[in-house]
N, C-alpha and C positions, 0 to 999 in steps of 0.2 A: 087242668092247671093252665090258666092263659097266662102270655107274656106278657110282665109289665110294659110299659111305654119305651119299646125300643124297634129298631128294625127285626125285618124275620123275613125269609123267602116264603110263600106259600110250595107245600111239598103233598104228592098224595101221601105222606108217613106228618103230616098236620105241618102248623106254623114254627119253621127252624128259625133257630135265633141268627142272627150276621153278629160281625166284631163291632162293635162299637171304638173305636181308637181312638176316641177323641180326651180320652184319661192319659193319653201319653201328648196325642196334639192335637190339633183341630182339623188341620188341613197340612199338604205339604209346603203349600206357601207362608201356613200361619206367620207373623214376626217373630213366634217363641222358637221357631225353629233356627232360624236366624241369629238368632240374639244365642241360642246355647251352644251353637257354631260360632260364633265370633269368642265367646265365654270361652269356651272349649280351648282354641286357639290361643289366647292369649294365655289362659290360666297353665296351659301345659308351658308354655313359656317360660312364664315366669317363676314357673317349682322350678321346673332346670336352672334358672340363672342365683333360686335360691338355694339348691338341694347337693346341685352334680359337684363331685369332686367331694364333698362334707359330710357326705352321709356316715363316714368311718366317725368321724369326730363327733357328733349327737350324741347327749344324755338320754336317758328314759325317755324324760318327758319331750325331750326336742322330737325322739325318732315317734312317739305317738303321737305329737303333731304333724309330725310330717307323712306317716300313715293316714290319719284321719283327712289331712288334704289329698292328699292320692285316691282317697276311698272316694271323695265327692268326685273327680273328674272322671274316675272308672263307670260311677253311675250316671253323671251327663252323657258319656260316650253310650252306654250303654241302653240308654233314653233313647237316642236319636237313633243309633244303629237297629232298636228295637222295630220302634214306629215303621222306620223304613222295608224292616225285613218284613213287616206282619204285612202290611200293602201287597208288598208284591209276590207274598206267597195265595193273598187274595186272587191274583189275575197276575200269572207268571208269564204271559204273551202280551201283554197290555205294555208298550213300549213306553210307556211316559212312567210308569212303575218301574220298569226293569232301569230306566235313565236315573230316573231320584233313588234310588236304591245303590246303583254304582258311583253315582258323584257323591252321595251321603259315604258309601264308605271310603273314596279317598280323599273326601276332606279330611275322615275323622282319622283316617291313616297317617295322613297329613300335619294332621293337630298332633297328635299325638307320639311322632317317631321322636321329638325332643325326651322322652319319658324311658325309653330305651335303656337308660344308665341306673333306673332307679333300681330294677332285678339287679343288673352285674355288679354294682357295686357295695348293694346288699349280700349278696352272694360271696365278697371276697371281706368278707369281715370276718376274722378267724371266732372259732367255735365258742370259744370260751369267753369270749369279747362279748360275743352277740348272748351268750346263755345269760351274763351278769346283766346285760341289759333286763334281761324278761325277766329276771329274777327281783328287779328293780321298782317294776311298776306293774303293778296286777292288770290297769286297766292295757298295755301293751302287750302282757302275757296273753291277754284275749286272742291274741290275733297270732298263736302258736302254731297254732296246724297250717295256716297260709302260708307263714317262712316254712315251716317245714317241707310242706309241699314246692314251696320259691327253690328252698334251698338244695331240696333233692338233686336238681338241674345245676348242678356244681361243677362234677367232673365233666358235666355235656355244653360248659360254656363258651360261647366265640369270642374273640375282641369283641371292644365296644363297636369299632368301624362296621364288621361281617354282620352283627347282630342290627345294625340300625340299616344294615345292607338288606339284611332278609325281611324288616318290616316294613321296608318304602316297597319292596319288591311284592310283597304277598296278594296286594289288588291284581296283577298279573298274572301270577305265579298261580297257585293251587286253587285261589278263589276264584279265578276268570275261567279253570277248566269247570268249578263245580256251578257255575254261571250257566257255562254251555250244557251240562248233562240235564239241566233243571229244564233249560227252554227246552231242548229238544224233547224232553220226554213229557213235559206238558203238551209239544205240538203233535204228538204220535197219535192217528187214528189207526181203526182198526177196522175192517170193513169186516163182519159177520154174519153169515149166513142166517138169513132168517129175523138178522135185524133191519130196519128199516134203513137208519143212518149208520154212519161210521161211530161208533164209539171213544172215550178218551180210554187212556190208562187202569184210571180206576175202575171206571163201571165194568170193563172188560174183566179185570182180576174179579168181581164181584159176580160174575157168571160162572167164575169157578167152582160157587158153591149152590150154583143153582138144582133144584132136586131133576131135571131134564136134565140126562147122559148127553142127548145130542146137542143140545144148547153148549153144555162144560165143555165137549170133545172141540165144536165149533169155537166158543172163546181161547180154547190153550191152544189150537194151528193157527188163530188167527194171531196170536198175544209172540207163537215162534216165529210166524212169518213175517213178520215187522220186522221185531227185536234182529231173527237174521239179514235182513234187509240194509237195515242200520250199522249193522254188528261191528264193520270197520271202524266205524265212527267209536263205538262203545271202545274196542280196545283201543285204540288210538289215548280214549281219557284213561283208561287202568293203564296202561303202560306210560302213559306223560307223569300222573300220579304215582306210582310206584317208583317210578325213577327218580322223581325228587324227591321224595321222601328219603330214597336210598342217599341220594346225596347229602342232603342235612344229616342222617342218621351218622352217615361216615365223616361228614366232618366236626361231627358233635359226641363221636367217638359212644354211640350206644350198642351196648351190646348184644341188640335186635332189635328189629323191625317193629316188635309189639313193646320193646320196653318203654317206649315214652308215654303209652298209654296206660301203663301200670304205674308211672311214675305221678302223671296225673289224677288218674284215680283212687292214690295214693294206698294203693295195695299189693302184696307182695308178689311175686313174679310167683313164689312154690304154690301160693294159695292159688292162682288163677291155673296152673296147672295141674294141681289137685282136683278143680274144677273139671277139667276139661276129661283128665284120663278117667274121674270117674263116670261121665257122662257117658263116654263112647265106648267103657267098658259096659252100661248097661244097655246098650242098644238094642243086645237081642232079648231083654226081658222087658222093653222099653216099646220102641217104636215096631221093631218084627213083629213082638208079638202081636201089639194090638193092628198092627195094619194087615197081620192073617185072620184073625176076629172079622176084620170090616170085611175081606173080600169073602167070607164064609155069609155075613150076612145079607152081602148085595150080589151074593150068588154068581161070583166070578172064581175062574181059575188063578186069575191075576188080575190085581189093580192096574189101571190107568193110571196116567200122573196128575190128569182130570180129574181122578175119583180122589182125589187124597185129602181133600177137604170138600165132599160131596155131602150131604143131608143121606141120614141113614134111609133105607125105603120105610121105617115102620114111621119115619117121622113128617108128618102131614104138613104141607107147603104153607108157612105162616110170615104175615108181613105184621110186624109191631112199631105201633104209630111209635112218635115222639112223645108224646104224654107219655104211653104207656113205657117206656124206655127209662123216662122221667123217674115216673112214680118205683119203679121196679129198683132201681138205683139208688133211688133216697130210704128208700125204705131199708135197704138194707145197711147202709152208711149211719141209719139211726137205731137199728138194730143192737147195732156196736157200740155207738154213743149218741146221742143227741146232737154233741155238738161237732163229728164229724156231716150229719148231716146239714146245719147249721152254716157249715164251712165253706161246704158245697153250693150250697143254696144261689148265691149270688152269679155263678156260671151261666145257669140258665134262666136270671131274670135281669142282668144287669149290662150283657150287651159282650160281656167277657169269654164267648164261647161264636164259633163261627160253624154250623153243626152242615149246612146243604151242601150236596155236589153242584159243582157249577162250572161255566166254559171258563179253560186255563187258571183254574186253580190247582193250587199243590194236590198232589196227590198221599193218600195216607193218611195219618194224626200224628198229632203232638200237643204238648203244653210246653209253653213258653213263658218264661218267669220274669221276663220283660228287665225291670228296676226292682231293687228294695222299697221304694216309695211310690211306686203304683201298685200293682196286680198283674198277676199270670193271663195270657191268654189262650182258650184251646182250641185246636181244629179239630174237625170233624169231618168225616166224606160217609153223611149219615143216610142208608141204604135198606132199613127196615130188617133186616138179618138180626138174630138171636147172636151172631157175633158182634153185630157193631152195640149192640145189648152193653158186652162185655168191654168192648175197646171205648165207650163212653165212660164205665166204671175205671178201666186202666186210667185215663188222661185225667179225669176226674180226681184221683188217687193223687195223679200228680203235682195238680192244680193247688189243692189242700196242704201237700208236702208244702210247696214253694208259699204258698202262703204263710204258712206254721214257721217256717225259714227265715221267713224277710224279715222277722224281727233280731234276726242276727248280726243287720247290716249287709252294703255289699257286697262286701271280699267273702265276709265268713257264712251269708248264707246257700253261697250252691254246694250243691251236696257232690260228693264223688259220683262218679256215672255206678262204679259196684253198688252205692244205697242210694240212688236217685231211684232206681225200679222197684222200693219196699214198698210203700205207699201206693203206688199204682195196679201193683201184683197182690197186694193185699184185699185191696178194693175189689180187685176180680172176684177173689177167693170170700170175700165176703157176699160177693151178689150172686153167688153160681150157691154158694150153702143156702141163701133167702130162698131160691127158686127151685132149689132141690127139696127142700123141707114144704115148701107149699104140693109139688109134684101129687096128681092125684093120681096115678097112675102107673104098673111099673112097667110100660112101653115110657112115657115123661119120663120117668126117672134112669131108663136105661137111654133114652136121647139126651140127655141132661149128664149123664154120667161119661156117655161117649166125646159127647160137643168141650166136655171140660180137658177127657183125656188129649183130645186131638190140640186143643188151645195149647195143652203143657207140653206136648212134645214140638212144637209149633214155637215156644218158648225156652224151652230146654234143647231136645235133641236140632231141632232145628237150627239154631242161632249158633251151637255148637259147632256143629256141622258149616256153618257158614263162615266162623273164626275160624276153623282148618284151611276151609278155600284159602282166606284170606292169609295164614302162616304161607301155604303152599304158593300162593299167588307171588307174594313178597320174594318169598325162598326163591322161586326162579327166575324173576326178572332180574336177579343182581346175576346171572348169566348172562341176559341177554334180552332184546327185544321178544317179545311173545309175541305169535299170531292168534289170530281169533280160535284158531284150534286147539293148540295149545291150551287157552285161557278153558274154552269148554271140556276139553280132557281132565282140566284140574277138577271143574263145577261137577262133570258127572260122575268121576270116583269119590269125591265125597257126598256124593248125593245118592249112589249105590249101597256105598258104607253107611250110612244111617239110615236111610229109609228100610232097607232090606229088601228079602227077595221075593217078598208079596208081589212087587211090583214087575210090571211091562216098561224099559227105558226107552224103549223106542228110539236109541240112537243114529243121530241121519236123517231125521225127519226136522230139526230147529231146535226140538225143546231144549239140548246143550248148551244155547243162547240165552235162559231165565239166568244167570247170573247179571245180564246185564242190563235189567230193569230194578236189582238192588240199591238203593239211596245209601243206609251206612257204610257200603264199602268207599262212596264217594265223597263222603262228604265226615266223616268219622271213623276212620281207621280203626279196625277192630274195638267198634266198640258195641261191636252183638254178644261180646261174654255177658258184658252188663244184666242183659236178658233171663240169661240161664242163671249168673250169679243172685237176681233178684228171686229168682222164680226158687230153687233151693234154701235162699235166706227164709223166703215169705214162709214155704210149706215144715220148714224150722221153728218160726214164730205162731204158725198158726197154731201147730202140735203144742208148743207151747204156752199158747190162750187155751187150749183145749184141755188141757191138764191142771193149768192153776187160772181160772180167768179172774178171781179176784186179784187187783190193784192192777190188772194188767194194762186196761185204759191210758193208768195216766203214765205208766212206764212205756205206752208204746206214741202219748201225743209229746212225753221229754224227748225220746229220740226224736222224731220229725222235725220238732224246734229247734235241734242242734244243730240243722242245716249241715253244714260243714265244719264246724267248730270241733269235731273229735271224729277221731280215730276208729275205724268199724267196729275194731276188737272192744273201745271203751265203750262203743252205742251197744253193743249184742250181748256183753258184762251182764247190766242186770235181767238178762230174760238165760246166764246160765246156757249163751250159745257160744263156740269157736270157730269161726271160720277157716283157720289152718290146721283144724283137728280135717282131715279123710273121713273120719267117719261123718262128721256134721255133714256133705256132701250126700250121702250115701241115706241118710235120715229122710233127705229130701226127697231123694229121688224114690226112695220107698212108696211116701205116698203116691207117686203117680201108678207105681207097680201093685199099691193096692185100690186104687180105684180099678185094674184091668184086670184082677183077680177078683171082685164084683162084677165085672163085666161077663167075663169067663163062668161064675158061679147063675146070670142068670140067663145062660143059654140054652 
């Protein structure tokens, strides 16, 4: 499958496609970027000098014109903020990226602090005032879930002064520290025994899964002996971040630490704890078990923390091109439907996917949903691994979702962060069944069954496990400053409690320090439930298609186009699921516990 006419890095896993960005700009000097920064500026202006103070007095139709102009500036801002952020996650050391990325965002911070009154004095329009409005005009009732989600943040509102105080402030503030965690952890080499050069970030975590014990053992002292190297530096950003959040928190009068993330993801505080107690209630039929499985079959008394994501021994050291990665993916997304393959298609012919490792690039994946009136774009740090197989299918998942969304517009199509991860977890779950059912072997199918179990507990018990850090991390700093001790004390009880006692912790030797090479805790405050919440939904819905697969297609491409327009419980309605029923939890996690009772069965 060659690429159509676009760039591509030559890789030995073949020709990786590069982003194409030129669907959002051309260049950073282009004149359109200019011209929508001057646009920007004035327009937020002049809604202030038509809107602020009036918004209580608007009919129907005035407050859904005056939405639908708000809707066009949120997407010029979110144009330009786009283009900028996608650049400089390209080449995160590249100083003229990291300059136009910062002056892009406090122009646009700039432009837009006059827009600050449009939430609060939406927000203070009594109930029944604002219900008769939507009850008024169908085409404004569209836009139900955004108030509801605006209006959730009621009791947690500031004056207008404090509130336009914390958004001139925030280019300094939280975004300047997640600025610093970004370049430093792009600069971090890693000198490895046995490698030729120093290594970045990434390639380094990608030796973790290498089938050579002493390659793995060598990448995780070299991956601790940095991170402790640094480590002042890391706590320094968890404790400057933790404190201000504690401070907003307190004077926005929330009643925790995690509540403004449930409030945005517009999900219940009992359901994400539902979540949680049942996760870590199945830990020992979960992750203990199988990770006493693995050291039974790599013929250890105990795991390393190296082996935790190592290639079983029966599984033969295999590099899979990009074609092949390709075709492996599509096939299964068409498996499904046609037209989710269809959907897909365009990522990797159109310039919209950035798949190669390369110097001072971000580290990890994502998809990024840019505008409503462009396209999503996805990254990759694509490394030949039967995982990054799976994490191509994830982002891909995603790409599709955000796609299927834009036709919502742009308020109403980002999806909550709890179903932003269906579509992506799905995707997995569809490409690990395609490669399971080809499996000609049942050594393939018991590497295929393991690699899947290890991804879900990776995605469940893991991410779990990292929201605890993150309650516990939160909980102590409103005592006091933490030291980097402290911060590791927290990382290794919850990393004991879910991993279990297969393992060797090796405490004293750095590894204590992997919490702080984590991105979500920096830059997205607990938002690793998301993860486990998707990964539960998915193995919900999948059990689901498995049971009635007729009409389920189109009930499952109506949710995705809902974007953000409804409510979890109303999107999960017609597949017959509850997310604040416990047992729906407990559904999901079955299936992981019965892929490891196949596992168990073929030993």
């Amino acid at each position: 499958m060659a690429l159509d006419q676009q760039q591509s890095t030559q890789t030995e896993f073949g020709a990786l496609p590069d982003w194409d960005l030129s669907d959002l700009y051309k260049a950073p000097d282009a004149p359109e970027v200019a011209r929508d920064m001057t646009w920007l500026k004035q327009e937020c202006a002049d809604f202030a000098a038509t809107y602020e103070g009036k918004l209580a007095d608007l009919d129907a139709a005035g407050m859904l014109a005056c939405v639908q102009r708000y809707e066009v500036i949120d997407k010029t801002a979110g144009r330009l903020m786009s283009y900028a952020g996608l650049r400089y996650y390209q080449n995160t050391v590249d100083a003229a990226r990291a300059k136009f990325m910062a002056d892009t965002q406090d122009k646009v911070t700039d432009a837009t602090t006059p827009l600050v009154f449009f939430t609060l004095e939406l927000n203070r329009i009594p109930e029944d005032t604002f219900a008769a409005l939507l009850d008024a005009h169908a085409d404004l009732a569209r836009y139900r879930t955004v108030f509801e989600r605006m209006r959730a943040m009621r009791p947690h509102q500031l004056s207008d002064e404090l509130e336009r105080f914390l958004h001139d402030q925030s280019t300094v503030g939280a975004a300047a520290w997640n600025r610093l965690f970004d370049e430093t952890m792009a600069g971090l080499s890693f000198d490895i025994e046995g490698e030729e050069e120093p290594l970045a970030l990434e390639s380094t975590l990608n030796l973790l899964t290498d089938p050579d014990r002493a390659r793995r053992e060598a990448a995780a002292r070299a991956l601790a002996d940095v991170l402790s190297r640094n480590i002042k530096l890391f706590a320094r950003v968890h404790n400057t971040l933790t404190k201000d959040k504690e401070i907003e928190d307190r004077w926005r009068k929330m009643p925790s630490p995690q509540h403004a993330r449930h409030l945005a993801n517009h999900v219940e505080p009992e359901v994400v704890a539902a979540l949680r107690d049942a996760v870590v209630a199945a830990y020992p039929r979960l992750s203990h078990r199988y990770y006493a499985l693995k050291a039974r079959w790599m013929g250890f008394d105990k795991l390393e923390l190296w082996d935790r994501n190592a290639p079983l021994p029966i599984e033969p050291p295999r590099t899979i091109s990009w074609d092949e990665a390709r075709q492996t993916v599509t096939e299964a997304y068409a498996s499904f439907s046609p037209q989710l393959a269809e959907l897909a298609e365009p990522f990797f012919t159109k310039g919209w996917t950035d798949a190669a490792v390369k110097p001072g690039k971000a580290p990890g994946a994502f998809a990024h949903p840019t505008v409503s009136d462009a396209h999503p774009y996805v990254m990759l740090n694509y490394l030949g691994k039967p995982r990054d197989v799976m994490t191509l299918a994830h982002e891909l998942g995603h790409g599709v979702h955000q796609r299927l969304a834009a036709a919502q517009g742009e308020l109403l199509s980002s999806t909550p962060l709890t179903l932003a991860e269906t579509a992506s977890v799905f995707g997995e779950m569809l490409t690990f069944r395609k490669m399971l059912e080809n499996a000609k072997t049942d050594a393939e199918r018991k590497t295929l069954l393991a690699g899947k179990v290890e991804d879900m507990i990776n995605t469940v018990v893991r991410q779990i496990a990292f929201y605890d850090f993150e309650c516990k991390l939160h909980a102590a700093r409103r005592d006091g400053e933490l030291t980097p001790e402290d911060i590791s004390a927290l990382w290794m009880a919850v990393t004991r409690e879910s991993l279990g006692p297969a393992f060797n912790f090796r405490e004293g030797e750095g590894f204590e320090a992997y919490w702080a090479y984590i991105p979500h805790f920096i830059h997205s405050p607990f938002y690793v439930y998301a993860y486990a919440f998707g990964d539960g939904l998915v193995n919900a819905l999948y059990a689901a298609y498995e049971d009635a697969p007729e009409g389920f297609q189109d009930k499952y491409f109506e949710m995705l186009s809902a974007g953000g327009s409804k409510h979890h419980s109303a999107l999960l309605a017609p597949f017959g699921l509850n997310a604040s029923d416990p047992a729906f939890w407990n559904k999901g996690l079955e299936m992981i516990a019965g892929f490891i009772d196949e596992l168990e069965a073929m030993e």
